[in-house]
N, C-alpha and C positions, 0 to 999 in steps of 0.2 A: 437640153442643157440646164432650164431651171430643175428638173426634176433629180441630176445629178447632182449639181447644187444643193439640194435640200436634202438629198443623200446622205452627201457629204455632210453636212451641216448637221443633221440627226447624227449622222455617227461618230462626230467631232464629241458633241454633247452626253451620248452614250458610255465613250471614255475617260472625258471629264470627272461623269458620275461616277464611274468605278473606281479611278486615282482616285477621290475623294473619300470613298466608302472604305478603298484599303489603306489609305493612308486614318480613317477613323477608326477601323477595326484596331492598324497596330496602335494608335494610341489607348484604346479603350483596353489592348492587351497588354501593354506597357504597366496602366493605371492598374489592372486587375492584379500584376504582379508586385506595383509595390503597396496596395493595398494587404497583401496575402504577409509579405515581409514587415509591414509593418504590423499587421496581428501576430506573426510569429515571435518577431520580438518585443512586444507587449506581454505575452503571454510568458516568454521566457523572463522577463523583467517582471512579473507578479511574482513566478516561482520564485527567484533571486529575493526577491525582498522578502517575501514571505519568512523566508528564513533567518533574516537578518531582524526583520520586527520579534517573531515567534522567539526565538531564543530569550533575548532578553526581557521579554512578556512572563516567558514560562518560566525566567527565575525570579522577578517582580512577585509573580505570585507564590512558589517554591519557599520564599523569603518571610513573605505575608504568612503561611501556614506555619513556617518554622516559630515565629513571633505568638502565636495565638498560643506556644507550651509555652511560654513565660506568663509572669505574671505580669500586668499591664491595669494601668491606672484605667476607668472607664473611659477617658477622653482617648484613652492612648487603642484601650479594644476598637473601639467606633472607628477610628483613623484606618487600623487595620482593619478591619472588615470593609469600610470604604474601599480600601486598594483592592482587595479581594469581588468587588462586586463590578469595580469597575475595570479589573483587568479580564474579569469573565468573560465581560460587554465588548470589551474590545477583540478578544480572542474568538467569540461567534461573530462580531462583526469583520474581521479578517478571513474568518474561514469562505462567511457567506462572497465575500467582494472575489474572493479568487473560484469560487465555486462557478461562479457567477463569469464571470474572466475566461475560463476553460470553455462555461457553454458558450459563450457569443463569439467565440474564436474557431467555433466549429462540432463544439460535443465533447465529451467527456467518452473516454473507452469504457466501453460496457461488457464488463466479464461475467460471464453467465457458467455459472455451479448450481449443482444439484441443490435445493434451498427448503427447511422445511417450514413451510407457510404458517402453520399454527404454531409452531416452536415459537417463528419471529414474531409474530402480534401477540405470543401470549409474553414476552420480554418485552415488549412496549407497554403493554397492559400493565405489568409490573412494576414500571420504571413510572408513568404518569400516575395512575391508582393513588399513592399516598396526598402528591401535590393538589389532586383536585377531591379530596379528604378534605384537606385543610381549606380551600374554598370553599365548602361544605355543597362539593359538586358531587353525584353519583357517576360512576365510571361501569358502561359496562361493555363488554367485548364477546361477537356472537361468530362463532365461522362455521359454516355451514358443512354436512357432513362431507359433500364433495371435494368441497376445498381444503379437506386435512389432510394434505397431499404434501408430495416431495413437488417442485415444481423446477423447472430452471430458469434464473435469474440473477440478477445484481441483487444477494443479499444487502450487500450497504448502499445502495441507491433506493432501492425500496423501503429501507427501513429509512433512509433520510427524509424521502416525501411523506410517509406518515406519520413520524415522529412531528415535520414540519406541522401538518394538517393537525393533529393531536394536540401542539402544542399551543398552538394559533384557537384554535376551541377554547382550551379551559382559559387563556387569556382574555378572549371578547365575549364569555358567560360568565353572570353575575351569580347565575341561580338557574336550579334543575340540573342537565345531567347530558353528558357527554356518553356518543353509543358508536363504535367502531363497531362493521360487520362485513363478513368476508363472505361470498358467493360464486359459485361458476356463473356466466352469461347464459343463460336457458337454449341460446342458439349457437353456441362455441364452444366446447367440451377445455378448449384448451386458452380459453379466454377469462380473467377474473375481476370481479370487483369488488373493491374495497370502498365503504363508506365509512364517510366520517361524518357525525350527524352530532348539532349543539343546540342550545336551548336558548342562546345569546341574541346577543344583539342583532343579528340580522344584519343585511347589505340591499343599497339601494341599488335600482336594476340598472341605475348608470355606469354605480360603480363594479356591478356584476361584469361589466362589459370589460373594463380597463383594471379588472384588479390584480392579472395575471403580468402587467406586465410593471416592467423593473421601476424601481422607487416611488412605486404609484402605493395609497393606501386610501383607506374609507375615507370622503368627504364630511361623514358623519362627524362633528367634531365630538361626540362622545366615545365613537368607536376609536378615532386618533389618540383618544387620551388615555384610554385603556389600551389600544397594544405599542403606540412607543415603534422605536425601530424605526429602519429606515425605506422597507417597503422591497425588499430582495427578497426574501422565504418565498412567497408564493409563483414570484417569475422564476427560483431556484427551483423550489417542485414543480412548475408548470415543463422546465427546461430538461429536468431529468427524466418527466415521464415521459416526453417526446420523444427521448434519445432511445428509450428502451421499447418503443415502436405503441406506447398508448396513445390515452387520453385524458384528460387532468378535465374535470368541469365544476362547476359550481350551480346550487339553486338558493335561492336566499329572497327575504324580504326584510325590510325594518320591520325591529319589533317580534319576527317571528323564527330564529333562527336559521341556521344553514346547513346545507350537506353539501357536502364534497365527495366527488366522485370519483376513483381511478381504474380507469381499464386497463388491462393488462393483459395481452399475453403470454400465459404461465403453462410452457407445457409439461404435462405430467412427465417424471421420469421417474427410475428407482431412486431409493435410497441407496447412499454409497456405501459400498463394504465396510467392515469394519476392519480397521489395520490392525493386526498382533500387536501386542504390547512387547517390548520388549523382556529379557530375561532381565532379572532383579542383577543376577549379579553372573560376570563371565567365569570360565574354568582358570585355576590359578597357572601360570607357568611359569617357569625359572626367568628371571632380569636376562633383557637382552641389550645388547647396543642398536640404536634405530638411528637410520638419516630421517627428519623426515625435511620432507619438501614443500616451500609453498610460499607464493607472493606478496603474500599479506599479514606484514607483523605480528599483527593479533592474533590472527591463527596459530602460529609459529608457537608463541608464546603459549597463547592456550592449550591448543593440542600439545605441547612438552609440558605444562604442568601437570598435565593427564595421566602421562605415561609414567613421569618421573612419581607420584601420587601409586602408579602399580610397583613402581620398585625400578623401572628399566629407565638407562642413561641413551641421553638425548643428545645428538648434533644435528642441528637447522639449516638448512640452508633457502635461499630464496628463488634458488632460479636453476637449472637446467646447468649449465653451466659451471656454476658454485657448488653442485649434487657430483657432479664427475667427476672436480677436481678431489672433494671428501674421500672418493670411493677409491683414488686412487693413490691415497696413504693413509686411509682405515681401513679397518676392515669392519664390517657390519652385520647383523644377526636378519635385519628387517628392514623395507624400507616404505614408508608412507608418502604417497607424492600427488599432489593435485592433479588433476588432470589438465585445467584450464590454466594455462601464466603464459607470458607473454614474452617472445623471442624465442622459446624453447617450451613447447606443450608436455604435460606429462608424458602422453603419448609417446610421444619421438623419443624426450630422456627414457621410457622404457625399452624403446626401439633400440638404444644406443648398449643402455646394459646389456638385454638379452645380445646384442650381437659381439659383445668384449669379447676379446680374447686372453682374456682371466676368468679360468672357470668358475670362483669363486663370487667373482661379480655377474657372472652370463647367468648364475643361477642363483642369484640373490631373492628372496619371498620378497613382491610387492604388493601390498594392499594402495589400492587409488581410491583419493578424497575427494569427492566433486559436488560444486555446490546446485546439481542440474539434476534431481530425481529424475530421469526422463532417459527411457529405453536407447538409444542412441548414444549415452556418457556409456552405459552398464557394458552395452555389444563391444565398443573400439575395444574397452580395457581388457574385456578377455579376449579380444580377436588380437589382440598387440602381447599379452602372456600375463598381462595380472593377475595376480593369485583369488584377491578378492576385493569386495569394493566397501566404501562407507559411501552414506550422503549426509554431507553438509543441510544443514545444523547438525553436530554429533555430540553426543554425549557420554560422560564417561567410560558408561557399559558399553556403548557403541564400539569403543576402540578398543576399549580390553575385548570386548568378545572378538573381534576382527584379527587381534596379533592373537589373541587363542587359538583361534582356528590356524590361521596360518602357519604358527608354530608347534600344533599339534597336526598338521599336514591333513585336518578337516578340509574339505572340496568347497572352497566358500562361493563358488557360482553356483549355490541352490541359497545361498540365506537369502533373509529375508528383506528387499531392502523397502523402506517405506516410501510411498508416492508422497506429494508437495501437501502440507498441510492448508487446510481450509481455515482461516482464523477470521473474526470480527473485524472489517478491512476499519470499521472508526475506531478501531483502536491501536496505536502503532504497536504495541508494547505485547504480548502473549506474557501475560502473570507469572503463568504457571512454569513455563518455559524457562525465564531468566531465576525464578526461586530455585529451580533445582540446580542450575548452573552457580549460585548464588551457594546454596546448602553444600557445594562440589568442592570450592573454592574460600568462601571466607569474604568478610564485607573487605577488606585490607586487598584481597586479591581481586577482587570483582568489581572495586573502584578503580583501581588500574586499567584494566582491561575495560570501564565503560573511558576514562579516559581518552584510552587507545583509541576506542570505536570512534569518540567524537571528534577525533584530529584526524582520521583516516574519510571520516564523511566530511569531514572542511575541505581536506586538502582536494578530494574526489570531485566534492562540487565546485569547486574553485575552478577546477580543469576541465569539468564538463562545461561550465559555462565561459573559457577560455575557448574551449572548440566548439563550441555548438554550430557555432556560423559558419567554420570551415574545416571542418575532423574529418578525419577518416571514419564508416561506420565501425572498422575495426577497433578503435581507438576508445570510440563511446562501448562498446561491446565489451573490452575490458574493465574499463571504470563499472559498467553495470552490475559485470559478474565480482569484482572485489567486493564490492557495498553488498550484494546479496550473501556473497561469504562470509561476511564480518558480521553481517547484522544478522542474519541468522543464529550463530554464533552466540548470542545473549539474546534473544528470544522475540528480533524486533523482524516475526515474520512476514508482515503486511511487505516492508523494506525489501526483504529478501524476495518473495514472490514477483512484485514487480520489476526488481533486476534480472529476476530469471528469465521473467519474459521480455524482458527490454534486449538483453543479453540474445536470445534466441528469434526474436524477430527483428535486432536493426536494420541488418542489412538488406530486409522486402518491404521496409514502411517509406509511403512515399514523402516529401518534405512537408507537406501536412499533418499525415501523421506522424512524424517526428515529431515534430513541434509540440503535437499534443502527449503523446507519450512521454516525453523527454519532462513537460509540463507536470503532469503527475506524476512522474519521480521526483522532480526534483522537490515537490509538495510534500510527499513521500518522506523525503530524506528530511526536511524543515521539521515536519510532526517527531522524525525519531531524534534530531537533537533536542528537540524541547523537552521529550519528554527523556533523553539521557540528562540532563541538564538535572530535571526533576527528582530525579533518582537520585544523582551523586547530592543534592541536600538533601533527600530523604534517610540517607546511608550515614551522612556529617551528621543529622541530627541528634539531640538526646533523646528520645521517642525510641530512632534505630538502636541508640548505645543501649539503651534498658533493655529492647528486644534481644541484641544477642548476648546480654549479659544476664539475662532468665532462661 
C-alpha cells in the first residue's frame, strides 16, 4: 500500500513537472515570437525613416553645393561648408545605424557575383591614395599573384569592410604608412586574406578584446580623440564578415600599430562574358501606329517619347483591359505590352488577341517588355506567340531595333537579349545609364520623368509599408516589379535588381526573410530618392544650365 502511495505520489509530481515545462516552453514560444515581430518591425521602422531623414539630408546638402557657385561673403562660405560637413556626418552616421539595424535583426542578404578581386582593391587603392598624401602617409597595395582572380562574392560588402578597415588606418596614423595585401590561405585554394596593416597608434590588448563590438572604442583617450565617431564601423565589418561565412581579427599593441585581418572564402570562378554591345543605330521603317501597353506611367510616357522621337504615333494604355478595348475601335500596326501587370498579365492580353475573331487583331506583331532578363519572361512570350521581346531598362535603339525587326518580319527569338546588369551596389545611381537616357531626352524631359519616378517610389513605399504586416506576397510582388521597371528605366539599377529579385523570390521567403529583404528595399528605394532629389537640383542649377547651353 505505502509503495503505491509513493507511486502515485512520484507520478502525481512527474506531471506536475511536465504542465509546467509545457506550459514554460509555450511562454518562452510566445516570447520568442514577439521578440521576432518586434525586430521585424524595428527593422521595417529603420527602412521607413531612413527615407524620410535621407531625403531631406540629400537636399540640405544638394542646396549647400548649389550655394558654393554663388559668390559668398567668407563668413557665409564657412557657414556652407559647415552644412556640408555636417550633413556628410550625418549621412554615414545614418547609413552605419541602419547597417547596423539589418545585422542585429538577423544579417543582411548576401549576393554573391562573379567579383574581380584586384579590380576592387585597386579602386580602394585609388579612392584612399590621395587622402593619406595629404597626411603625408605612404599607401601601398600588394595582391598576391594567386589572388588576381575572378572570385564569387558580395562585391559591396567586401568593399564596405575594407574601405571600413582602410579608412579607420589613416585616421588613427599620425606618421608612416598604411600597407593593404591580398593572399590565398596556403592551406585553402579557395579561401583569401586581406590585410590591412598601420603604423598608428596601436590598441590595448583590453580593448583588442571588446573593439568589435557595437559603440565601443579605444580607451586610449588619444586614440578617442583622433577617430571621433560613435564606435559602429568595426562592429559593422566585424558583422559583414560573419554574414559572408569569415573572419574579421585584429593584432595590435600601443604604440606599435595594428593589422587587421579578413578571411574569406573566395572561390575562384570565371570571368563573365562579355555582353554585345548594342547596334548604334536600328534599320529605318516607315511610322507606324502602336498600342503600347503597360502599368507604370513612366514607362508609358517614356517608351511613347521613344517612338514618337522615331516618327511613329502612339496610344497607351495601362492594363489588359483598356489594350482590348483600344483594339477594338483602332486599328494598329504594332503592339508593345509588358508582360508583368496586374489583373490582366501581358500573357493572357496576348492570349486574348491571338485568339480574336478579328483577323486583323488575331495577327497583330507583338513585341513583350519585361523588366525580368530571366529565361522564363523570354520562354512564356514566345510559347503565348510574341513576335519579339525587349528587357527593361530599354533604351532607345532597344525599341527601334525591336519594331524594325518586327516590321521588317526579321525572326526576333534569336536577338540578342541582355542578362541583368552588375552595377557598384554603393551606388544607387549607374552615371552612365541615366546620361544616355538624359542625352535621349533633354534636361526639360528627363526632369519630368525623374519627377515621375519619385512620386511612383512614394506612392509604392507608402503601400508597401501599408501591407507589410498583412499583404498578399502577390501584392508586394507587384509593387516590387513597378519600382524595378521605373527605376531601371533612368538608370537607378542597384533599385531595379533588388525588385527583380524581391519580385521573383516573395512568395518562398519565409517571414524572416521577408522582413530582411523587404528591409533592404526599402533602403534601396531611400538611397534612390535621395539621390533623384540630387539630380533634379543638379539639372535646376546654373552649373547644369552652362552645361547644356555649351
Amino acid at each position: 500500500m505505502i509503495a503505491a502511495v509513493a507511486l502515485a505520489v512520484g507520478l502525481l509530481r512527474q506531471w506536475r513537472r511536465a504542465r509546467d515545462l509545457t506550459r514554460e516552453n509555450r511562454e518562452l514560444q510566445a516570447e520568442t515570437g514577439r521578440l521576432e515581430a518586434a525586430t521585424q518591425a524595428r527593422s521595417r521602422f529603420l527602412a521607413m525613416m531612413s527615407h524620410e531623414i535621407r531625403t531631406p539630408l540629400t537636399g540640405i546638402v544638394g542646396f549647400a553645393e548649389a550655394l558654393t557657385d554663388d559668390p559668398l561673403t567668407p563668413d557665409g562660405r564657412h557657414a556652407v561648408d559647415s552644412i556640408r560637413r555636417a550633413s556628410s556626418s550625418l549621412q554615414e552616421l545614418l547609413g552605419d545605424i541602419l547597417d547596423f539595424s539589418r545585422i542585429d535583426a538577423g544579417g543582411l542578404p548576401i549576393q554573391r557575383t562573379a567579383t574581380d578581386l584586384e579590380a576592387l582593391l585597386n579602386g580602394i587603392r585609388d579612392e584612399f591614395a590621395p587622402q593619406a598624401r595629404r597626411r603625408g602617409l605612404a599607401f601601398g597595395l600588394t595582391v598576391a599573384d594567386e589572388a588576381r582572380r575572378w572570385s564569387m562574392t558580395d562585391p559591396l560588402r567586401l568593399r564596405q569592410v575594407v574601405v571600413n578597415l582602410v579608412s579607420n588606418a589613416i585616421r588613427y596614423t599620425e606618421a608612416g604608412a598604411i600597407r593593404v595585401a591580398a593572399a590565398v590561405d596556403p592551406d585553402d585554394a579557395d579561401t583569401v586574406t586581406i590585410r590591412v596593416t598601420d603604423t598608428g597608434l596601436g590598441i590595448a590588448p583590453d580593448d583588442c578584446r571588446r573593439i568589435f563590438d557595437a559603440f565601443s572604442q579605444a580607451a586610449d583617450g588619444k586614440a578617442a580623440q583622433a577617430g571621433g565617431g560613435v564606435g559602429l564601423g568595426l562592429a559593422i565589418a566585424e558583422g559583414l564578415v560573419r554574414a559572408m561565412g569569415g573572419s574579421l581579427t585584429v593584432d595590435s599593441a600601443l604604440g606599435a600599430g595594428s593589422t587587421f585581418t579578413v578571411s574569406l572564402p573566395l572561390p575562384v570562378c570565371a570571368a563573365p562574358a562579355a555582353v554585345p554591345s548594342p547596334p548604334t543605330a536600328a534599320p529605318t521603317v516607315a511610322p507606324a501606329h502602336i498600342l503600347l501597353v503597360d502599368d507604370v506611367e513612366m514607362n508609358r510616357e517614356l517608351f511613347a517619347a521613344m517612338l514618337m522621337r522615331s516618327g511613329h504615333r502612339v496610344t497607351t494604355a495601362e492594363d489588359g483591359e483598356t489594350a482590348l478595348r483600344c483594339l477594338a475601335v483602332d486599328r494598329f500596326d504594332l503592339a508593345l505590352i509588358d508582360i508583368q501587370m496586374p489583373f490582366m498579365d501581358g500573357i493572357e492580353l496576348t492570349r486574348r488577341i491571338r485568339s480574336s475573331e478579328n483577323p486583323v487583331v488575331a495577327g497583330l506583331p507583338i513585341v513583350a517588355l519585361s523588366a525580368g532578363a530571366y529565361g522564363e519572361d523570354r520562354a512564356r512570350a514566345q510559347e503565348i506567340g510574341m513576335d519579339d521581346y525587349v528587357t527593361k531598362p530599354a533604351t532607345r535603339e532597344d525599341i527601334a531595333a525591336a519594331v524594325a525587326r518586327v516590321r521588317q518580319g526579321t525572326d526576333g527569338a534569336t536577338a540578342t537579349v541582355a542578362g541583368p546588369r552588375t552595377v557598384p551596389a554603393q551606388d544607387p545611381l549607374d552615371r552612365e545609364a541615366f546620361e544616355r537616357q538624359r542625352a535621349t531626352f533633354g534636361d526639360e524631359r528627363i526632369l519630368r520623368f525623374l519627377a515621375m519616378l519619385a512620386e511612383e517610389l512614394e506612392r509604392r513605399r507608402t503601400a508597401i509599408g501599408d501591407t507589410a504586416g498583412g499583404s498578399t506576397v502577390a501584392e508586394l510582388g507587384q509593387h516590387a516589379h513597378a519600382i524595378a521597371s521605373a527605376a531601371g528605366n533612368l538608370g537607378f539599377l542597384r533599385l531595379m535588381d533588388l525588385g527583380r529579385t524581391l519580385e521573383r523570390n516573395v512568395a518562398t521567403l519565409s517571414p524572416p526573410e521577408l522582413a530582411v529583404a523587404l528591409d533592404e528595399f526599402l533602403h534601396s528605394i531611400a538611397d534612390a530618392s535621395a539621390s533623384i532629389a540630387a539630380l533634379r537640383i543638379e539639372l535646376h542649377s546654373p552649373a547644369s544650365d552652362r552645361r547644356a547651353a555649351g
